[in-house]
C-alpha positions, 0 to 999 in steps of 0.5 A: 500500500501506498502512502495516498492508499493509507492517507484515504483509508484514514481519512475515510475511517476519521469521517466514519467515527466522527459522524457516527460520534455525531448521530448519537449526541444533541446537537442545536439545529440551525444553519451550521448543521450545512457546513459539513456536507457542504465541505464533504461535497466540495472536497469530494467534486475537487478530488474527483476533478483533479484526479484525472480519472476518467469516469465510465459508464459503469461508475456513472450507473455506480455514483447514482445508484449510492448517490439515490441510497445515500439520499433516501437513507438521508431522508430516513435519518432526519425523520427519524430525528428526535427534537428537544428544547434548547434553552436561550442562548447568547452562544446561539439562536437555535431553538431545538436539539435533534440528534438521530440517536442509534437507529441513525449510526446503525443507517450510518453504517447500512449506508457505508455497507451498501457503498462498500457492496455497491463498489465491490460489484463495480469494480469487477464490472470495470470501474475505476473511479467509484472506489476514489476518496473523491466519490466516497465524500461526495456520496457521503455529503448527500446522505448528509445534506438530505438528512440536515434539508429534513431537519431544519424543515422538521424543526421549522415545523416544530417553530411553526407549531405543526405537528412534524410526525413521530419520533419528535420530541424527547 
């Protein structure tokens, strides 16, 4: 293995705990729950780009077919989000904590087992850059975006005073 093989396992390995580290605790809902994705995304579309692959049909069928995962099991983990009271703060202006709690990891990890699996099968179909850092973060950010797109419309709904569907508060 070279040294750009262990930096991506490592990389890939940091964003898989520290996200996972994340579904489990309270965190204030508000704009800063995009900068994450927003950075996964952006990193993830520049390495792909400056890497120089060429991508085939095969890791376009691949990308979409993760991206669609990604995203519905996106969707999945923020209704499955559960919102308490956050109380006034000058440090912040959110007013509601959500976190996804353990069924949110275990779908954390079904998204990366189904990535895995996804690639294996690309691969051998003659894929190349499906298996880059570059896709991994850019599948990542969309699991991650769709997920914060329902939150924020949760809790908004929550502000609202509408009734936002089951599990909410805690």
């Amino acid at each position: 293995m070279d040294l750009n093989v262990l930096g991506s396992i490592g990389l890939g390995i940091l964003v898989l705990v520290w996200v996972g580290y994340r579904q489990t605790t309270w965190r204030p809902v508000g704009a800063r729950m995009w900068r994450l994705p927003l950075i996964l995304g952006l990193v993830g579309l520049a390495s792909m780009i400056s890497s120089g692959m060429p991508l085939s049909g095969i890791d376009l069928a691949a990308l979409a077919l993760e991206l669609v995962v990604s995203a519905a099991t996106g969707v999945w983990m923020g209704v499955l989000a559960h919102f308490r009271p956050l109380a006034p703060s000058d440090a912040t202006s959110a007013r509601w904590e959500s976190r996804t709690g353990w069924w949110g990891l275990a779908l954390w990890l079904l998204v990366v087992a189904v990535r895995v699996g996804i690639d294996i099968v690309a691969v051998r179909l003659g894929a190349g850059m499906v298996t880059s850092t570059g896709v991994i973060l850019l599948v990542l950010a969309a699991n991650r975006l769709v997920r914060v797109g329902v939150i924020l419309n949760r809790a908004g709904r929550l502000d609202a005073g509408t009734p936002v569907g089951q599990p909410t508060l805690v």
